[in-house]
N, C-alpha and C positions, 0 to 999 in steps of 0.2 A: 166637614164641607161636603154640600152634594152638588152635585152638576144638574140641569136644566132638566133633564130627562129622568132625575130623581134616583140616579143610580150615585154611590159612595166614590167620591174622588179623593186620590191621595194626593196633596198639595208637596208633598218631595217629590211624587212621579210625575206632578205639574212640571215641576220644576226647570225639570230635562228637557222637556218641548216646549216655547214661549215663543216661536214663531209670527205666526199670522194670529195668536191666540186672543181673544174677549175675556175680559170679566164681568159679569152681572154684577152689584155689589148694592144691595141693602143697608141701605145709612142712618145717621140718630143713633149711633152705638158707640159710645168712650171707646176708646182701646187704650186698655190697661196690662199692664204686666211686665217683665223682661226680655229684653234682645240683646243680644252680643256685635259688636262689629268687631272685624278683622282691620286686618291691614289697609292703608290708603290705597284706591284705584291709582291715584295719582300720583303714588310712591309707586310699588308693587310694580309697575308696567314698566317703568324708568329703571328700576333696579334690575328688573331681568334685561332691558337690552344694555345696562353696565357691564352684566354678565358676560361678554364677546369680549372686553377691554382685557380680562383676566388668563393668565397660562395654567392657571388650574383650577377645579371643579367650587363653582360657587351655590351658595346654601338660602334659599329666601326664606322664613318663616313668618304666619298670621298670613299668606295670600290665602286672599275674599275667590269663592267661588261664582266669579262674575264673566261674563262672556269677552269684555276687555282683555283678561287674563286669557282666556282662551285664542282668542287671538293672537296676543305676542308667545304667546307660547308655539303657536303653528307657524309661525315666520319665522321663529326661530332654527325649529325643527325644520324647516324649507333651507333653512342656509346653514344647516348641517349641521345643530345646537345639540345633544343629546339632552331634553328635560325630563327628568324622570323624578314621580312621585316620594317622598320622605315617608317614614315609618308613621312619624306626627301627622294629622291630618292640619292640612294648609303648610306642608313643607314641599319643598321642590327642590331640586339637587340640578344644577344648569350646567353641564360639561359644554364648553365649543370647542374640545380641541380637533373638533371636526369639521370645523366652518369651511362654508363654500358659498361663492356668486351661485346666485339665483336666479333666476330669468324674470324679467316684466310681466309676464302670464302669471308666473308660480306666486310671487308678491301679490298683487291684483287679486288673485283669487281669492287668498289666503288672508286679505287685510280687511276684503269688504268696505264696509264704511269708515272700518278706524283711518286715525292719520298718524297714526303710530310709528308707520314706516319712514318717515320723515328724519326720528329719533336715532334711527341707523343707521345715518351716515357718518358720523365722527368712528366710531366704531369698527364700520365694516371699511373704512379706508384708512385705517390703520390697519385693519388685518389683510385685506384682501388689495386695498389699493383702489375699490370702488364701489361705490353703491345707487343703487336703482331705486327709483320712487315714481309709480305709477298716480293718477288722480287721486286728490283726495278726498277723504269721505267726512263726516264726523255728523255731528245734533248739527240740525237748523236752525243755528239762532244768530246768525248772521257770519259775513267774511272773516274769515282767519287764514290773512294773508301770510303768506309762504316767505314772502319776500324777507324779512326778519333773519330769518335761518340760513336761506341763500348768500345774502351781504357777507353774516359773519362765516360760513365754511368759506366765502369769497377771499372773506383778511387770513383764513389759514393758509391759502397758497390752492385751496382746491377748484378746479376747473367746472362749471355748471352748463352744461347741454342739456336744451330742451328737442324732444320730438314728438311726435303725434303719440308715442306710447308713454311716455313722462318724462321724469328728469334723469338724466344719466354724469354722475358727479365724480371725476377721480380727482389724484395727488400724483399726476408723473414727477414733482420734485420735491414729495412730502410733505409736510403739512408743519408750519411753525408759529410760534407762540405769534399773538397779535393784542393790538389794542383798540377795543370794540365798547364803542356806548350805544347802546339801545335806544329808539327814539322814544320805546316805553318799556316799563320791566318788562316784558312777555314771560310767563313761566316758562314754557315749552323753549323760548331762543336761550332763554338762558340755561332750558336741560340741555339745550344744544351743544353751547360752549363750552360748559363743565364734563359732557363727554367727548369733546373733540380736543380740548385744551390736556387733558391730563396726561397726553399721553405726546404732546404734538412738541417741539424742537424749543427753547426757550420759556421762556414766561408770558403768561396773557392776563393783562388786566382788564375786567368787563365794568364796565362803569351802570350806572341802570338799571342794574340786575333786580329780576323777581328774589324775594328773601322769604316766602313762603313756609312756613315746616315741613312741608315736601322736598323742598330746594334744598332745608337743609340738613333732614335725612338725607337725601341722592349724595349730599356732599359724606357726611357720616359713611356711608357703603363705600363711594370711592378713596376715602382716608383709609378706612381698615383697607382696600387694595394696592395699597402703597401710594397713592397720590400725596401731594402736596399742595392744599389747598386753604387759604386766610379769606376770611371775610374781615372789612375796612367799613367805619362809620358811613355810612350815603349811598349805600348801595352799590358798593365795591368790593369785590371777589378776586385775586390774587390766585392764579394757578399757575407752578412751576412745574412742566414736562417733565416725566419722567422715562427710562428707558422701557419699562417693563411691568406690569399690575399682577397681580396672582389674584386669586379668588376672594370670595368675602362669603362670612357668615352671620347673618343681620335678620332681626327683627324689626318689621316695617310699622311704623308709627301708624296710632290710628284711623279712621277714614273720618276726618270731621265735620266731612257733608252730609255722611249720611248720619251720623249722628245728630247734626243739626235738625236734620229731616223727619225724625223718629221725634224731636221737642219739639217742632212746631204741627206734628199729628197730635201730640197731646194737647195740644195749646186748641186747634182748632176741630177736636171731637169733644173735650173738656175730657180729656182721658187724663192718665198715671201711668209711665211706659219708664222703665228704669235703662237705661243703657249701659249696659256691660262695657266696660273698656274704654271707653269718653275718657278722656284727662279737662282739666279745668286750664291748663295752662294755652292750649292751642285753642281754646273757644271763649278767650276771655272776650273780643268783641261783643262775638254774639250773644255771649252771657248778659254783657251791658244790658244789648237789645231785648232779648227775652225779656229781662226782667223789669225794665222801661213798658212794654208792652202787659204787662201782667201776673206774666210766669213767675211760676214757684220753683228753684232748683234746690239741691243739696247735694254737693262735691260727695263722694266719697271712697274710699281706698280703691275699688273695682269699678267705679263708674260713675254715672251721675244720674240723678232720680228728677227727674221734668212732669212738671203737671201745672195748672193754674196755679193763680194763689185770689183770687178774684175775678169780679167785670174787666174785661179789654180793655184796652185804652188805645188811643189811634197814637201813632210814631210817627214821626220823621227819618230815613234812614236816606243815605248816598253810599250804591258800592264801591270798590273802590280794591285793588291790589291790596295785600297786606302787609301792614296787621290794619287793614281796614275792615268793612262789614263785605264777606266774600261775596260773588256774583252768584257762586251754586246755591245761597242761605235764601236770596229774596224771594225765588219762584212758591218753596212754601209757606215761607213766612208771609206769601199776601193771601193766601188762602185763610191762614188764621185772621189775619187783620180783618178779612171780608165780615168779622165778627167782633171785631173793635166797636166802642161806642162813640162814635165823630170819624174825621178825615184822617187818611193816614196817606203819607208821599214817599213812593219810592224811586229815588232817584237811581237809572240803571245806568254806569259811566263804562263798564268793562267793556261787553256786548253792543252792536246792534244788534235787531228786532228781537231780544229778550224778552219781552213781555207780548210778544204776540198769541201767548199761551191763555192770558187774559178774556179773551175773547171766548174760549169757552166758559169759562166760572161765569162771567155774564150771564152765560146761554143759560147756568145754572140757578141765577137770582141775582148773581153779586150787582153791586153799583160799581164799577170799575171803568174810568176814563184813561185812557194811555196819549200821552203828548209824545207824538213821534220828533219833537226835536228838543226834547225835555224844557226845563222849567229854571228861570232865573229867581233865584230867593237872595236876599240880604246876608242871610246865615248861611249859605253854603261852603262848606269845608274843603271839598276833592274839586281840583280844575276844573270847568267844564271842558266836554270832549265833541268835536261833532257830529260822531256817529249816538250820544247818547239823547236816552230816550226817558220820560217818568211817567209813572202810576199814580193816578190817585183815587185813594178807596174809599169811599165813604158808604159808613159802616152803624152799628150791624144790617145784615140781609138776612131772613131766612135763604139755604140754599135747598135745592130741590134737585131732582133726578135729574139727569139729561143723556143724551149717546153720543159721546165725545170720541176724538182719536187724538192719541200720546204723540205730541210734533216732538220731542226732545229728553232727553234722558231726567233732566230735575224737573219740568213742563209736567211730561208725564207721573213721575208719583206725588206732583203738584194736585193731577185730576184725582189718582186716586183717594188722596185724602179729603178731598172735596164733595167726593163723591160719599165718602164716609160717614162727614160731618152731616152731608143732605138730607133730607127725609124722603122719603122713597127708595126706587131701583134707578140706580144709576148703569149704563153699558159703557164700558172703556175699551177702547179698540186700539191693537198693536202695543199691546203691554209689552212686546220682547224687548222693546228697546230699554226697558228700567229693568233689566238684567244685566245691561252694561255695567251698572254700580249698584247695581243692590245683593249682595249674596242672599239667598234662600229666602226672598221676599215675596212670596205665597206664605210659606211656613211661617217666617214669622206674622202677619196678619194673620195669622190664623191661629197664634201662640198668644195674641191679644186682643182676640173675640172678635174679629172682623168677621163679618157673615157678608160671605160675597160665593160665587160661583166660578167655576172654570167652562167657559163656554167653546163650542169647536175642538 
């Protein structure tokens, strides 16, 4: 890889600075070869702030070198977590037998855009009796109301004060088990309850609960910490309080977004990119889809091998909570479709304005219509919702260069593969933000012949 000025860049020393950073990126090139994923963003963050629940020193292994991580790890240390590095690379060893309130500044600084801090309140009022949560941050892809979270610490007995610096949440008479149904699974309300219930006075049944592989690793960590937790047919979770947690030492399931992400790069550069550590069992949806769509896969012991197997073919997809087709899988997957031959519809039900991402691939050739109040079909499977929105592709387009900016963490490496697929230079601007979920991803674009630049 060279940079603009024709001097040698090292894409690991990229790595480290991702900032305000550009890519140039030269497209019409497969990207073929092997990458590895780590551990899920979406486990891995949940597991370390479980880590405050426990009286002795807990162990994460497979955490992804992603800026996410980085942040719960500096919150943590803000409220007096001891996390220090494992022998293993991607181990971390989480002491809190030093926890301490934090101040509204210290949080805020420290959290940035994440809404992570949210996650540490069951937690930190068990330990401390209170927890601060300044504004929140996250991807622009529409509201993710708070209010979810709030209700149910409300049924634990905990008291919610708002002021101009955020939310200020204690337990003056501790916190007991409750009976809480969601008005929709929310993955996040329901990490909520699963770490405020396990530790809280009684029994708490959640009715509506997200059932994710995420959800149900985070449960997996809090069983090894002594909890006591049953999942019930219909999305029913059973948590009986317990006195006291000790530590855990757990391997985090793998990240199967970005796995999806790395198949639908192959799908839409007509690459061969094998992924390291993919299981078949947590992507059976997507599998469906791939292979409805055109793709070639092959399960195997260490991973799974994704390439074409033919011409595209246009799909019908609705996302939807799982084990439906995820909300992180459509943004790249319409990038390939942009290369299907006929119409494809993506019905987005998780998210608002999810597909505003759409509006650059346009800029890039695609034919991409978005119905901001989606679309009634005959066949539709998942409720309709009324913040959902659909896409519809109609396909193939040649894509072509364009100078785009990354609105959202799967939006953005949505451009860069697009930009991939394009013929010409493509310029991507504010790539930091797909460092939230992508470990070492310069390097590996660069480990499967992506010719692109590091600019600034």
């Amino acid at each position: 890889m060279k940079s603009l000025l024709g001097r040698a860049t090292d894409p690991k020393s990229a790595e480290k600075d991702l900032a305000g950073e550009v890519l140039a990126i030269r497209g019409g090139r497969p990207l073929t070869g092997r990458v590895e994923v780590k551990g899920a963003k979406n486990l891995v963050t949940k597991a370390m702030v479980a880590a405050l629940l426990g009286e002795t020193t807990s162990t994460l292994r497979d955490v992804p070198d992603i800026s996410d991580v980085k942040v719960v790890r500096s919150l943590l240390e803000v409220h007096g977590v001891r996390v220090e590095d494992g022998d293993e690379e991607g181990t971390i060893h989480l002491d809190p037998s030093g926890a301490v309130t934090a101040h509204f500044e210290e949080i805020d600084a420290h959290a940035g855009a994440s809404r992570i801090p949210i996650l540490f309140c069951g937690p930190l009022l068990h330990l401390l009796g209170e927890a601060l949560i300044p504004d929140l941050g996250g991807c622009r892809i529409g509201d993710r109301p708070i209010n979810f979270h709030m209700d149910a610490l409300r049924a634990f007995g905990a008291v919610v004060d708002k002021s101009y610096e955020g939310i200020r949440i204690t337990a003056p008479n501790g916190l007991t088990g409750a009976n809480i149904e969601l008005p929709y699974p929310s993955v996040g309300a329901t990490e909520q309850v699963l770490l405020t219930a396990v530790r809280a006075k009684g029994v708490t049944e959640l009715r509506n609960a997200a059932i994710e592989p995420e959800i149900m690793d985070l449960i997996a960590v809090l069983q090894k910490m002594g909890a006591i937790i049953s999942y019930e047919p219909n999305r029913v979770i059973l948590i009986e309080g317990v006195d006291s947690l000790r530590g855990y030492d757990h391997r985090a399931i793998f990240d199967r977004n970005e796995a999806a992400s790395w198949a639908c790069a192959a799908l839409a550069t007509d690459g061969d990119i094998f992924v390291g550590g993919a299981r078949q069992q947590e992507m059976l949806t997507f599998l469906n889809v791939f292979r409805k769509v055109g793709g070639w896969f092959d399960v195997r012991e260490d991973g799974i091998q994704f390439r074409r197997g033919g011409a595209l073919k246009p799909v019908t997809v609705e996302t939807d909570v799982h084990p439906g087709f995820m909300t992180d899988w459509q943004q790249p997957l319409i990038v390939a479709l942009t290369q299907a031959e006929g119409q494809s519809v993506v019905h987005e039900t998780v998210y608002e304005n999810r597909l505003g991402f759409t509006a650059a691939l346009n800029q890039m050739g695609a034919d991409i219509v978005v119905h901001p109040h989606g679309i009634d079909a005959p066949d539709r499977r998942v409720p309709r919702r009324a913040l959902e929105q659909a896409a519809v592709i109609n396909g193939p387009t040649p894509l072509h260069g364009a100078d785009v900016v990354v609105p959202d963490l799967r939006g953005g490496y949505s451009y860069v593969i697009a930009a991939l697929a394009a013929e010409g230079e493509s310029v991507v601007r504010n790539i930091g933000i797909i460092r939230r979920g992508y470990e070492k991803f310069l390097t590996k674009l660069e480990t499967l012949g992506a010719d692109f630049d590091v600019v600034g």
